[in-house]
SEKOL-587463 format. One record per residue (C-alpha): residue number from 1; residue in three letters; y, z, x. Coordinates in nm, 2 decimals, always signed. Layout:
BEGIN
 pos code     c2     c3     c1
 NUM  ALA      Y      Z      X
...
This chain:
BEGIN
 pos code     c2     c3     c1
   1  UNK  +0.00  +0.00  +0.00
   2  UNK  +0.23  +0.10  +0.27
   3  UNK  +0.17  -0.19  +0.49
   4  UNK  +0.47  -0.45  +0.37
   5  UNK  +0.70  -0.14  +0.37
   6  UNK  +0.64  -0.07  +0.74
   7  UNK  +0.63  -0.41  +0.87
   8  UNK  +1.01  -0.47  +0.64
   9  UNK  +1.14  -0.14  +0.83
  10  UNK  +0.98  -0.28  +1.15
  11  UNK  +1.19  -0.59  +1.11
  12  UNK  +1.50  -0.38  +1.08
  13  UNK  +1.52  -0.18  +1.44
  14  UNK  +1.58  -0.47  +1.63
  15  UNK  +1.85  -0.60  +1.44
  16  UNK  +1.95  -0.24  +1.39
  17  UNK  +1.99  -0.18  +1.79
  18  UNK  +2.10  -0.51  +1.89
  19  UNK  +2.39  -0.44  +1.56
  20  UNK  +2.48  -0.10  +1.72
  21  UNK  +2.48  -0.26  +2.10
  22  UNK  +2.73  -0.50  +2.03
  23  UNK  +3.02  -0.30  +1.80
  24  UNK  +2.97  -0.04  +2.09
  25  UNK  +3.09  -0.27  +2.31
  26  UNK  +3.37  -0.40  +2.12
  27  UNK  +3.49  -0.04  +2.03
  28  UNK  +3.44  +0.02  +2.42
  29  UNK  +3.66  -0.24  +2.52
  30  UNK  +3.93  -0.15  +2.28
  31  UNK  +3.88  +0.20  +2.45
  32  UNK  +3.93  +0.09  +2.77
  33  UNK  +4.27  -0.16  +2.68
  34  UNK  +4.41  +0.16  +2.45
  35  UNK  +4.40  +0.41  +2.78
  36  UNK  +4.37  +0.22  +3.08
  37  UNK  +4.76  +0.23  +3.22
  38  UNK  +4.72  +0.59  +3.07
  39  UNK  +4.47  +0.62  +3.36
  40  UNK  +4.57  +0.50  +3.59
  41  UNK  +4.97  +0.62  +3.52
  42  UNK  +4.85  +0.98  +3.54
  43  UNK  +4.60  +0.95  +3.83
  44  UNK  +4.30  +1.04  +3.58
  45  UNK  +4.00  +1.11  +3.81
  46  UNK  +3.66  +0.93  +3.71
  47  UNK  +3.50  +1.22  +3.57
  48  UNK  +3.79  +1.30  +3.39
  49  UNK  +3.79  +0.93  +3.21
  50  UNK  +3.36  +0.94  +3.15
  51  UNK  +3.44  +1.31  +2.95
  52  UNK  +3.71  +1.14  +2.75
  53  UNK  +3.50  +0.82  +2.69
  54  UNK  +3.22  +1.07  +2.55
  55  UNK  +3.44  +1.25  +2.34
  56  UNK  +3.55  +0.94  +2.16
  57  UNK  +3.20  +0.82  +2.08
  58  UNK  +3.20  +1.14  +1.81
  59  UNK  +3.46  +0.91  +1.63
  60  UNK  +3.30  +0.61  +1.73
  61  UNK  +2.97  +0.62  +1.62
  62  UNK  +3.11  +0.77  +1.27
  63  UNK  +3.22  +0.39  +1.20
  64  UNK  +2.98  +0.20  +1.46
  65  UNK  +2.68  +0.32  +1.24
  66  UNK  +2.79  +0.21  +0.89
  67  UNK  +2.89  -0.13  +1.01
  68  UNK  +2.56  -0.17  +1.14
  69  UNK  +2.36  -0.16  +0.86
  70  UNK  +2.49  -0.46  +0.72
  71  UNK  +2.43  -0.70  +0.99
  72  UNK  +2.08  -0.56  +1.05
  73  UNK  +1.97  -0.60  +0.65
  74  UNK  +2.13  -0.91  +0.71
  75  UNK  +1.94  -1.10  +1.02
  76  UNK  +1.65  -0.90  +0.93
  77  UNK  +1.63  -1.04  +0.56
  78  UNK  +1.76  -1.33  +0.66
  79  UNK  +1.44  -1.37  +0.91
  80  UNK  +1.22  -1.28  +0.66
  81  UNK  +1.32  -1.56  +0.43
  82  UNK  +1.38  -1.81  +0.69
  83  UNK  +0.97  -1.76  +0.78
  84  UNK  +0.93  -1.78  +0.41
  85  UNK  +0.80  -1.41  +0.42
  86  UNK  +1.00  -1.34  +0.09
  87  UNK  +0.82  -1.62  -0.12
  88  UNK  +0.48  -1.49  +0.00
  89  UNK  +0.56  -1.16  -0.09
  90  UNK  +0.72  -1.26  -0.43
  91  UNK  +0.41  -1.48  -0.50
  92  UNK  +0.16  -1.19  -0.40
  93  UNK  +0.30  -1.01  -0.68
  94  UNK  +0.58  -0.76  -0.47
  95  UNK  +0.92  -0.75  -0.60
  96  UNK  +1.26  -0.80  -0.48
  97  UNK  +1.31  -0.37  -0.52
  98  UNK  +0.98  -0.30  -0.31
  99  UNK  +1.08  -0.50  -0.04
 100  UNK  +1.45  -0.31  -0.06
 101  UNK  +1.32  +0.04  -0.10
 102  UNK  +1.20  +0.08  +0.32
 103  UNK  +1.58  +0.01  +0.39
 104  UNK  +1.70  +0.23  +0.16
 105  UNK  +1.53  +0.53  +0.24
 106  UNK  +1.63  +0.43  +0.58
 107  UNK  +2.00  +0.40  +0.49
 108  UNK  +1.96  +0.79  +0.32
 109  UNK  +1.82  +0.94  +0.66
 110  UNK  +2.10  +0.82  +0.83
 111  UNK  +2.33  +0.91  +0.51
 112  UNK  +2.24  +1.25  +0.56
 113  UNK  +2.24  +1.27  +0.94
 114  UNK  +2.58  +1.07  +0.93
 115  UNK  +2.70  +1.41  +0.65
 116  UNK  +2.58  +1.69  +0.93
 117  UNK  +2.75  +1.47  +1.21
 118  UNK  +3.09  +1.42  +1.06
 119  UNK  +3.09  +1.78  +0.93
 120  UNK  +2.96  +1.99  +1.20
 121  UNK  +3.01  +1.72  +1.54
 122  UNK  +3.32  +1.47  +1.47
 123  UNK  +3.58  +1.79  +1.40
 124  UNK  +3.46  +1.96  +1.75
 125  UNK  +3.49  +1.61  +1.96
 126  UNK  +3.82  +1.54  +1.77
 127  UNK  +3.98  +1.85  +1.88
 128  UNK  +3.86  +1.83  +2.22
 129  UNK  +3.95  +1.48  +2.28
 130  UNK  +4.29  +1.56  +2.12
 131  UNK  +4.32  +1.84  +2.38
 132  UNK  +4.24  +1.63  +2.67
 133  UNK  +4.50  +1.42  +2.57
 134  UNK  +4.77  +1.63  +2.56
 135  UNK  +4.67  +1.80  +2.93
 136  UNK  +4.70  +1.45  +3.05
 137  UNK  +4.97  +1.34  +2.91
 138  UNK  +5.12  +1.69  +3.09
 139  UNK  +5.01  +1.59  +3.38
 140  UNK  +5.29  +1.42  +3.68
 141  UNK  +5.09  +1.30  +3.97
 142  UNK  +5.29  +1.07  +4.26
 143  UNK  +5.21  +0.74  +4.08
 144  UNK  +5.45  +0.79  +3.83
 145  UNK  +5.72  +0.71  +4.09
 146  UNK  +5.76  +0.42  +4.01
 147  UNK  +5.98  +0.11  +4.19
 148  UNK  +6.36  +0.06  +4.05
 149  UNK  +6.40  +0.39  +3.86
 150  UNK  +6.56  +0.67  +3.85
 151  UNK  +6.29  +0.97  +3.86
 152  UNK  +6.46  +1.30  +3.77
 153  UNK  +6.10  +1.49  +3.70
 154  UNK  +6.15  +1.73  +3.97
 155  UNK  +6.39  +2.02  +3.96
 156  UNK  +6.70  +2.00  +4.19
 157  UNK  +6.61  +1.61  +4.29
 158  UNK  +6.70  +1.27  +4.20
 159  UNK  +6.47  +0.97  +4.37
 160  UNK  +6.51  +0.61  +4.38
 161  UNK  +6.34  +0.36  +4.58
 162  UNK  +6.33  +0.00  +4.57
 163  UNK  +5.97  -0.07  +4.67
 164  UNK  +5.63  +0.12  +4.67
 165  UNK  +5.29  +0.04  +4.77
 166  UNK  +5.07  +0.22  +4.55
 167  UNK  +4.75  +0.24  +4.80
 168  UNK  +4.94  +0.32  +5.13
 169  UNK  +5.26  +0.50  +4.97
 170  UNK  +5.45  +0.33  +5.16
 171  UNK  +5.84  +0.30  +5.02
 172  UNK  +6.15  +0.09  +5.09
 173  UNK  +6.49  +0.15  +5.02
 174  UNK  +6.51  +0.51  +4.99
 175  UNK  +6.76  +0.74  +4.81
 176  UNK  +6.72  +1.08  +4.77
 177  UNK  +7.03  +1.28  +4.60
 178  UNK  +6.96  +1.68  +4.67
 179  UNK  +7.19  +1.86  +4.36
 180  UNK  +7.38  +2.18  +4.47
 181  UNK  +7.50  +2.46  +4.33
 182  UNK  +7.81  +2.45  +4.14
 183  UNK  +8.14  +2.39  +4.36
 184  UNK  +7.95  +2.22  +4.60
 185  UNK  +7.90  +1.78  +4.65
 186  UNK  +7.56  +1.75  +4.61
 187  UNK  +7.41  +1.58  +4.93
 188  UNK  +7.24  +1.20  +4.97
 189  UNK  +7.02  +1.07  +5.19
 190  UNK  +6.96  +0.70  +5.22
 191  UNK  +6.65  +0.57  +5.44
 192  UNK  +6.53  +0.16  +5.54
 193  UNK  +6.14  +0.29  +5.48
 194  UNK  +5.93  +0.61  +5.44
 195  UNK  +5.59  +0.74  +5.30
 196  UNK  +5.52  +0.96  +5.02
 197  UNK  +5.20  +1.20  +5.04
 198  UNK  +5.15  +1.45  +4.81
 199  UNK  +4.96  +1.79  +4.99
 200  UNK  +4.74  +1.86  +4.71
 201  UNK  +4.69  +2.27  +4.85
 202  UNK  +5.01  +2.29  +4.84
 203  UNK  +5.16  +2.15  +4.55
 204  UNK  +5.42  +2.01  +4.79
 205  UNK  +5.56  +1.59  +4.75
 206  UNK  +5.66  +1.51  +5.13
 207  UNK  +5.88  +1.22  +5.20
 208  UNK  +5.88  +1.11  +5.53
 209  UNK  +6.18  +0.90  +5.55
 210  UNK  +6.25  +0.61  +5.87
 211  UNK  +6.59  +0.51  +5.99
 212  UNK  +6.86  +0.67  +5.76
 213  UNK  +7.18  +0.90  +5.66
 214  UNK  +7.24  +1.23  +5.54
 215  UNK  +7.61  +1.24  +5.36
 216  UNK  +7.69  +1.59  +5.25
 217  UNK  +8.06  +1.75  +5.16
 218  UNK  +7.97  +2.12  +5.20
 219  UNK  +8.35  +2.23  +5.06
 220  UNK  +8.43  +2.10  +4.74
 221  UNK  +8.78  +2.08  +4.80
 222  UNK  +8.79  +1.98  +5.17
 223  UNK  +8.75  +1.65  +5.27
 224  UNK  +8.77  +1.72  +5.63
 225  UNK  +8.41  +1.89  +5.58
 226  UNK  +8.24  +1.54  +5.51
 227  UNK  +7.91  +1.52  +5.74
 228  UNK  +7.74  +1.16  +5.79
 229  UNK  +7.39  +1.22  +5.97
 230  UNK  +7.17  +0.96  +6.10
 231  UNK  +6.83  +0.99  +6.17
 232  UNK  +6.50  +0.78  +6.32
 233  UNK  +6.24  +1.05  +6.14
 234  UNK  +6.30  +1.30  +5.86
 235  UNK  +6.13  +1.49  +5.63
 236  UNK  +6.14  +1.60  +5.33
 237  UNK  +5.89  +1.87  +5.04
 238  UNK  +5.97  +1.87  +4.67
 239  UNK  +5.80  +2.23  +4.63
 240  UNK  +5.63  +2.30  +4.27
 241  UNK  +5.48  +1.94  +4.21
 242  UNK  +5.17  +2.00  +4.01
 243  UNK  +4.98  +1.70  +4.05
 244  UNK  +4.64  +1.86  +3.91
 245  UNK  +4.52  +1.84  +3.54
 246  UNK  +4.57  +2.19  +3.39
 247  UNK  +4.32  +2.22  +3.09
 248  UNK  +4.43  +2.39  +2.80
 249  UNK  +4.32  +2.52  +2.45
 250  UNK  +4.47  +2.42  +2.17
 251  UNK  +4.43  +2.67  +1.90
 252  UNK  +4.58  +2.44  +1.60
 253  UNK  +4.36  +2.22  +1.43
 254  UNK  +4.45  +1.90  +1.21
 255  UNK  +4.25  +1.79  +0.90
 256  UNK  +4.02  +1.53  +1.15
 257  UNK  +3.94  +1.85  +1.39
 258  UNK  +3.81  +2.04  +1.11
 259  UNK  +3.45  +2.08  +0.93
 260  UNK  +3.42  +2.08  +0.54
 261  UNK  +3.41  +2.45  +0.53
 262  UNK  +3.76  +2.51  +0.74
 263  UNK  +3.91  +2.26  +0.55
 264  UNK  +3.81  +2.44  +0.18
 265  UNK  +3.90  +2.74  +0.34
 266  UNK  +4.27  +2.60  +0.39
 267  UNK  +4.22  +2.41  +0.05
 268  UNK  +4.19  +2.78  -0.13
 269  UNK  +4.49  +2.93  +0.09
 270  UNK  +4.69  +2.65  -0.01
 271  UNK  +4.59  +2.70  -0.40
 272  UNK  +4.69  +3.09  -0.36
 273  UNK  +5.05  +2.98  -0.21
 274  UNK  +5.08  +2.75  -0.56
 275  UNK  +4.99  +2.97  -0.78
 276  UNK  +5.24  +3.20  -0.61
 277  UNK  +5.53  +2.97  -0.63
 278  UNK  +5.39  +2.87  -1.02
 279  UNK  +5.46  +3.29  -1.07
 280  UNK  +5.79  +3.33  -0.87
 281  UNK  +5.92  +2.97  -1.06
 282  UNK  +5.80  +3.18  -1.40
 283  UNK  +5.96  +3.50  -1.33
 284  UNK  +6.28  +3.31  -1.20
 285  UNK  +6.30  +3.12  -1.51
 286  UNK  +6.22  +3.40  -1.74
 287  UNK  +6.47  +3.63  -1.59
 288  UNK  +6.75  +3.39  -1.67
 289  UNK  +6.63  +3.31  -2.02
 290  UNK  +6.66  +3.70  -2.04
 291  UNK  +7.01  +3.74  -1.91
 292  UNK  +7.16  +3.43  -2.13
 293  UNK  +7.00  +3.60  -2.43
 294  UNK  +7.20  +3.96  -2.33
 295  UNK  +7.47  +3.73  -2.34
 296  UNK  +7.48  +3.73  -2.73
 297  UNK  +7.57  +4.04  -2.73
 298  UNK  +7.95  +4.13  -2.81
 299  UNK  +7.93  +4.42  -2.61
 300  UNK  +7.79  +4.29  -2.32
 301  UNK  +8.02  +3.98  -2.30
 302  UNK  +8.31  +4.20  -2.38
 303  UNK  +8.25  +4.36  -2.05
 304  UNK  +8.18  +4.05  -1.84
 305  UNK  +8.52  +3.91  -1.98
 306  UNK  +8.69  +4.23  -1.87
 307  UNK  +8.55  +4.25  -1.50
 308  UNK  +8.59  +3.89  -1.45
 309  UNK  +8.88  +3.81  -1.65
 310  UNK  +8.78  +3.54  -1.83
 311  UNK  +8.78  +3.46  -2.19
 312  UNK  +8.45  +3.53  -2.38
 313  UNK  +8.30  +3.26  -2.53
 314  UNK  +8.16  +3.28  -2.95
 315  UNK  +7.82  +3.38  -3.00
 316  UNK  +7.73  +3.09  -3.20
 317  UNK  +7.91  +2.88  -2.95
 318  UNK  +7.64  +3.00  -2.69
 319  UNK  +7.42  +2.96  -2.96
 320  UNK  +7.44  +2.65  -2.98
 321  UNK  +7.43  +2.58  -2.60
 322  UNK  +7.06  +2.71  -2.59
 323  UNK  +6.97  +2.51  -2.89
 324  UNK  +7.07  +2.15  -2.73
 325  UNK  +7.42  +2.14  -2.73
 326  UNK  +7.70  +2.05  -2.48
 327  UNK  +7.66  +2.21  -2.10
 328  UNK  +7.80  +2.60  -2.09
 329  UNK  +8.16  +2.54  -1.97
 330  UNK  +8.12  +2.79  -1.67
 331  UNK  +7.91  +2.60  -1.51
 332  UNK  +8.17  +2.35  -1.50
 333  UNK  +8.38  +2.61  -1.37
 334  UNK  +8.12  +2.66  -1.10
 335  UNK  +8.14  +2.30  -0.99
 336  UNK  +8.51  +2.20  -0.99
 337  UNK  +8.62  +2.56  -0.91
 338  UNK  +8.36  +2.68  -0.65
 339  UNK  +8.10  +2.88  -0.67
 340  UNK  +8.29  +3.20  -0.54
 341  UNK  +8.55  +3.13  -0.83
 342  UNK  +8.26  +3.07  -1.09
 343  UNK  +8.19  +3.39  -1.33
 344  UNK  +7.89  +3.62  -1.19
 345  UNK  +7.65  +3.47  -1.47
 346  UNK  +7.75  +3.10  -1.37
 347  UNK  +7.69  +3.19  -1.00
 348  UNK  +7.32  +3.36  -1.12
 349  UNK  +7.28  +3.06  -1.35
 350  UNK  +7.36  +2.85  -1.00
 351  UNK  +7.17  +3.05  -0.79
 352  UNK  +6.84  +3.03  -1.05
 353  UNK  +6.86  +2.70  -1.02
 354  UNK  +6.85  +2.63  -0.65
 355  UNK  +6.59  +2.84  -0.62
 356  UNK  +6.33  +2.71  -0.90
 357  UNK  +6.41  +2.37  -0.73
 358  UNK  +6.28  +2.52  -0.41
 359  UNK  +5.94  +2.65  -0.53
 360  UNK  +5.89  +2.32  -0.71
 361  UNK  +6.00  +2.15  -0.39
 362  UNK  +5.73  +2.42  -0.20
 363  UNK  +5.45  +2.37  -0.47
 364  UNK  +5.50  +2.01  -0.42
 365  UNK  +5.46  +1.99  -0.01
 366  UNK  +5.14  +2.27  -0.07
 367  UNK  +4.99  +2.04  -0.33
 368  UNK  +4.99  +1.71  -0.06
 369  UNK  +4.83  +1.96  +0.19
 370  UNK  +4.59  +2.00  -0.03
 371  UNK  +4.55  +1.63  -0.12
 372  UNK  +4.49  +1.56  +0.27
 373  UNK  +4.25  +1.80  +0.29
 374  UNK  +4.02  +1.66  -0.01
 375  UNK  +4.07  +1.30  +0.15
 376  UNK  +3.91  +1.39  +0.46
 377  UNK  +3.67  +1.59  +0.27
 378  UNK  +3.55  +1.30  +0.04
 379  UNK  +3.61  +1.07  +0.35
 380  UNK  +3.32  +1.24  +0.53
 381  UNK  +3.07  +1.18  +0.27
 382  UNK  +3.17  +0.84  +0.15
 383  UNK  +3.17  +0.68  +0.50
 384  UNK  +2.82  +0.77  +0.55
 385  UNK  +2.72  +0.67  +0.17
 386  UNK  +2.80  +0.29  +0.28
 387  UNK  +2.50  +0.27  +0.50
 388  UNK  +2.31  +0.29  +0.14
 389  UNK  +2.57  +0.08  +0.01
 390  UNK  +2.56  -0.20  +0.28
 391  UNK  +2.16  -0.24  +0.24
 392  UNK  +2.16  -0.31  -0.14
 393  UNK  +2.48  -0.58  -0.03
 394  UNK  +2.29  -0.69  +0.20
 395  UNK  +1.97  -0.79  +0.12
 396  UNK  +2.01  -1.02  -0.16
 397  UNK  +2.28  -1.20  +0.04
 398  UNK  +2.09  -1.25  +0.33
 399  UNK  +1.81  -1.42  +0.10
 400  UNK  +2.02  -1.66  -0.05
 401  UNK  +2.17  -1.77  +0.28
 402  UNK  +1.79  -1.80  +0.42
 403  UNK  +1.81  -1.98  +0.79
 404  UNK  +2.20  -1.96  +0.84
 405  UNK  +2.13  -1.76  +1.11
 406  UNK  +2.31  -1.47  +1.31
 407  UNK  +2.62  -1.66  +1.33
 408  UNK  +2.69  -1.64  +0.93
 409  UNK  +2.51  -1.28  +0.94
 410  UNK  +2.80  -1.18  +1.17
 411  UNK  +3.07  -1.32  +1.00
 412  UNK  +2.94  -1.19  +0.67
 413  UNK  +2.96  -0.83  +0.78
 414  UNK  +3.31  -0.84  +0.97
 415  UNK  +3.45  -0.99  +0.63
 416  UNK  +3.26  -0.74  +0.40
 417  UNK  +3.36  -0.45  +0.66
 418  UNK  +3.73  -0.56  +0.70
 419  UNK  +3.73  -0.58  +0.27
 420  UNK  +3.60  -0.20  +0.29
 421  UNK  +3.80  -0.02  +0.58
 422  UNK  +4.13  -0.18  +0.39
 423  UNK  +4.05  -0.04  +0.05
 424  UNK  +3.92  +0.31  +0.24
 425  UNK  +4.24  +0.32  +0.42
 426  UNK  +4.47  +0.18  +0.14
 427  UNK  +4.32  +0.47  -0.08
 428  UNK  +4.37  +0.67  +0.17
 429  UNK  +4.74  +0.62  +0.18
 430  UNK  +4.78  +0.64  -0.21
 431  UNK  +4.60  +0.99  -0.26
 432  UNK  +4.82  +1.10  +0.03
 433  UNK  +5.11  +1.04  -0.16
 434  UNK  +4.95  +1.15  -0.49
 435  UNK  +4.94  +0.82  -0.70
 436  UNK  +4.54  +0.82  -0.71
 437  UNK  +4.33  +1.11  -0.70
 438  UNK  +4.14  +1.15  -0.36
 439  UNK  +3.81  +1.13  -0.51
 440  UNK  +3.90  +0.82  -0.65
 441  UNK  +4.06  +0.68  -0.37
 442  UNK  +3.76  +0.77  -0.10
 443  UNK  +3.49  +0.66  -0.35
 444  UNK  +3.60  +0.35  -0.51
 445  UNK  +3.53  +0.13  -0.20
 446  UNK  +3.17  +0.27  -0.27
 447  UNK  +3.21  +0.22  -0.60
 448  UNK  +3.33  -0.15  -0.62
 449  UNK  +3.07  -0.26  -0.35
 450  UNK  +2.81  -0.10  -0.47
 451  UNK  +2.87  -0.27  -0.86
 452  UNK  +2.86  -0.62  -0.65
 453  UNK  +2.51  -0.57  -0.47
 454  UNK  +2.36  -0.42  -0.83
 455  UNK  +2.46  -0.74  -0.99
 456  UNK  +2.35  -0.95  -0.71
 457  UNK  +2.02  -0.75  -0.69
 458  UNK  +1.94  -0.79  -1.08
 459  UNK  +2.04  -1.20  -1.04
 460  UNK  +1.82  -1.24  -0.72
 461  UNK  +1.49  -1.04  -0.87
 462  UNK  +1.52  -1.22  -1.22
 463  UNK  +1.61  -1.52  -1.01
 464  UNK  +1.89  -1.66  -1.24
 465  UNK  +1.94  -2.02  -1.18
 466  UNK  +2.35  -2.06  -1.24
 467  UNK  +2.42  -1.73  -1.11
 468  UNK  +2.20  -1.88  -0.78
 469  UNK  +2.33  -2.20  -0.76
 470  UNK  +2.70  -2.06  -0.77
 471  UNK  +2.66  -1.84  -0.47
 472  UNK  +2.44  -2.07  -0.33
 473  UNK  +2.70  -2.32  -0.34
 474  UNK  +2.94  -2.05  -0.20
 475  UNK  +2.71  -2.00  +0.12
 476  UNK  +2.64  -2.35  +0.15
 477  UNK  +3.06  -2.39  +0.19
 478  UNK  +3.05  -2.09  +0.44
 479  UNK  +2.79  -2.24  +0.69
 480  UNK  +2.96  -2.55  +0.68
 481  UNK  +3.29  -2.43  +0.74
 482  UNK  +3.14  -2.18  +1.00
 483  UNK  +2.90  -2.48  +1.15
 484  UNK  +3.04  -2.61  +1.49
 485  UNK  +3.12  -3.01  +1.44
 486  UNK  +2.86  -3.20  +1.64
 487  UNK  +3.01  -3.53  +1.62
């Protein structure tokens, strides 16, 4: 019974590999083009590079395993068809949803193994690799001296020189300006030529300068104190040049360098911080409903008017204020007067205002939080759902395209890919500025592909002949198009 459903899984680890092998190397080489002057800017040692490189396949292989699914269901289907393994199968009674059932089981294994990974391994490699960015991006070795600019880096020093030669450290046309204390010229030295080494032990930059002038004015406001200097040799050490990489630990965390259950934790901080600004926008509100209530009272506005002398308004003129009518006039007053000129219940009536507005303002930037949070939640279980996705797309394509070949299985899956990352991301980007939901923005890529490989599953197993000859007609106009002209 089990022998076809081996033998179709068999014919999916080549593909598989060889599918994995080559997006590796393609996210490799955009690796290398992204932080390659990075490198070699900062002076990054090897091993240095190798433990960045391994911290970026946790991000890597997050994407690299999805997108090869599809290739593989598609060169190994499309072998099985181009052998005319399919029609034997079909005509020994085994249908289209046996043959699809060893892929799919393998697409959940590595849907659940893909959930663990991005939950418990991508958050740790994230914030690592983040860190070990940041500690070399700190880091100022000598080869960021470079030719024809100004380097003010070091404390007290200004450096210019012309030429350098990167492997020898040899420079030409020297200037060095050495700043003084306050009162004082500060004092230049020019050179043809010198050599910069950098004493590692030390922390000490040493320019050995060839052939040049020292002009210093040690009295600001003597002339007569001007020095010129000339020299065959000198020397000079910047002190305090750290060239090493100091390695740090970031304690902060963004929503990529957290797991599932940090990011819920935040998620339920978050919610208590909006249902605290919900209460203090309630009690704001309430408070001032009470006080422009007490204002019916004769008494009470009887008093107002004498503390603030201002005329006291009718009751059933604020009466009818609260039931819909024209604006209270003090708050009028409060505008074209100043607040400091406005009566004390205007100013409260101001002050009530600005700060419900803040809450809501608050509740609004807590709720986004939020938002992000449940994005990269959702995003770490809908990711690894397309490699279930990508087999039922896969398969029935790959039988009506038959012998195309590699060439069209290639180009099939970059298209289909570069369809789903835009809708992932473009989701993405909506639920982070709350126009979709971010269940519905990090599920409907899923949701949309997976409704096309159910209809063209159903179509391929009933074997519908318009619905077949339309696509077929499609793929037939994609190998052409995609066949090289031999002529």
């Amino acid at each position: 019974m089990l022998i076809i459903e081996r033998y179709i899984l068999r014919s999916y680890i080549g593909p598989f590999f060889f599918s994995i092998s080559i997006i590796t190397f393609v996210f490799i080489m955009d690796f290398i083009i992204r932080y390659i002057d990075l490198f070699l800017e900062k002076g990054v040692k090897f091993h240095i590079v190798l433990q960045m490189f391994l911290l970026s396949l946790g991000h890597m292989f997050a994407l690299i395993i999805p997108m090869a699914v599809l290739p593989a269901t598609l060169m190994s289907f499309g072998n099985l068809a181009s052998e005319n393994e399919i029609t034997a199968m079909k005509a020994s009674g085994v249908s289209l949803y046996r043959m699809i059932l060893p892929g799919s089981l393998a697409a959940a294994v590595l849907t659940i193994g893909l959930v663990f990974f991005n939950s418990l391994v991508l958050p740790e490699t994230n914030h690592r690799l983040l860190n070990l960015l940041i500690d070399i991006n700190r880091k100022k070795p000598t080869v960021e001296l470079k030719p024809n600019q100004r380097i003010d880096e070091f404390p007290g020093y200004t450096i210019y020189f012309r030429e350098k030669n990167d492997r020898t450290g040899e420079i030409r046309d020297v200037q060095i300006v050495k700043h003084a204390s306050r009162g004082v010229y500060p004092t230049t030295i020019n050179a043809e030529s010198g050599r910069l080494t950098f004493l590692e032990q030390l922390n000490v930059l040493r320019f050995d300068l060839v052939n040049g002038e020292i002009h210093e004015l040690p009295s600001r406001g003597d002339l007569s104190t001007y020095r010129r200097t000339r020299f065959k040799n000198y020397t000079i050490n910047v002190k305090d040049v750290d060239r090493s990489l100091r390695r740090t630990d970031r304690e902060y965390r963004g929503d990529r360098e957290m797991s599932v259950a940090m990011m819920q934790e935040k998620i339920e901080g978050l919610r208590a911080d909006i249902e605290l600004a919900d209460a203090k926008i309630l009690e704001v509100a309430s408070a001032r409903v009470k006080d422009t209530f007490e204002l019916l009272d004769p008494e009470r506005r009887a008093r107002l008017a004498a503390n603030t002398g201002t005329v006291s308004e009718p009751a059933d003129s604020n009466m009818t204020n609260l039931l819909g009518g024209s604006r209270p006039a003090p708050l009028r007053v409060a505008r074209s007067e100043g607040l400091r000129a406005a009566p004390p219940h205007t100013r409260s009536e101001y002050l009530t205002c600005q700060e419900i507005e803040t809450q809501i303002e608050t509740k609004r930037s807590y709720t986004r939080q939020v938002d992000r949070y449940r994005v990269e939640i959702h995003k770490k279980y809908s990711i690894p759902f397309a490699c279930v996705i990508f087999v039922l797309l896969g398969t029935p394509i790959a039988i009506r395209t038959g012998r195309s070949g590699m060439n069209t299985a290639i180009g099939l899956s970059i298209m289909f890919f570069l369809v789903y990352y835009i809708c992932l991301i473009g989701g993405e980007k909506l639920a982070d500025r709350g126009i979709v939901g971010p269940a519905v923005a990090m599920w409907s890529p899923n949701v949309i592909f997976g409704a096309v490989a159910l209809v063209l599953l159903w179509n391929a197993a009933k074997e519908r002949s318009s619905t077949e000859w339309r696509f077929s007609t499609l793929f037939k106009r994609f190998r052409r198009n995609a066949s090289p002209n031999t002529r």
